[in-house]
C-alpha positions, 0 to 999 in steps of 0.5 A: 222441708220433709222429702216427698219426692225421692228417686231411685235408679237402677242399672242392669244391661236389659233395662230400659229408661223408656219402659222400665220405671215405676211409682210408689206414692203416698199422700205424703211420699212419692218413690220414683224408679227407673232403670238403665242399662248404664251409667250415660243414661242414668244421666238422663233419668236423673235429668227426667226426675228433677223435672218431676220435682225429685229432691234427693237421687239414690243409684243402686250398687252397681254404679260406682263413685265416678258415676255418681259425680256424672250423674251430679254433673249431668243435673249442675248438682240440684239435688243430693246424689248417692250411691249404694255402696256394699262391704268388701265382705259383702261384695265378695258374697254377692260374687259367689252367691250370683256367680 
């Protein structure tokens, strides 16, 4: 089966799961996002995406590998989950550029 149903989750302290999430949709592709302000309730939109019919869950930069299996946890693995991961050279440039 193709991916129609994709989610993408998004972390920064002044998010909020309630207000800030969004949809881009097509007749055949459908982007859920939704930002948190960390990683526990990633867990929770993760859960709220896979009620949606989410088939894959992406998690933006700022998670690391240890939030991503909670967020596999938090759903008994349903779906595929990954986590955006940047260069050692890139994670130093995103430290001088938005220092």
């Amino acid at each position: 089966m193709a991916l129609q149903k994709y989610g993408f989750i998004v972390m920064s302290p002044d998010l909020n799961l309630f207000t800030n999430h969004s949809q881009i949709a097509t007749d055949n592709f459908n982007m859920m996002i939704c930002g948190v302000p960390d990683a526990e309730h990633a867990k929770f939109a993760a859960q709220e995406m896979i009620t949606k019919g989410v088939q894959l869950i992406e998690l933006c930069g700022a998670f690391k590998a240890e939030d991503a299996q909670a967020v596999r946890d938090a759903i008994n693995d349903h779906v595929p989950v990954g986590y955006v991961q940047y260069t050692e050279e890139e994670r130093v440039r995103i430290q001088v550029e938005l220092a």
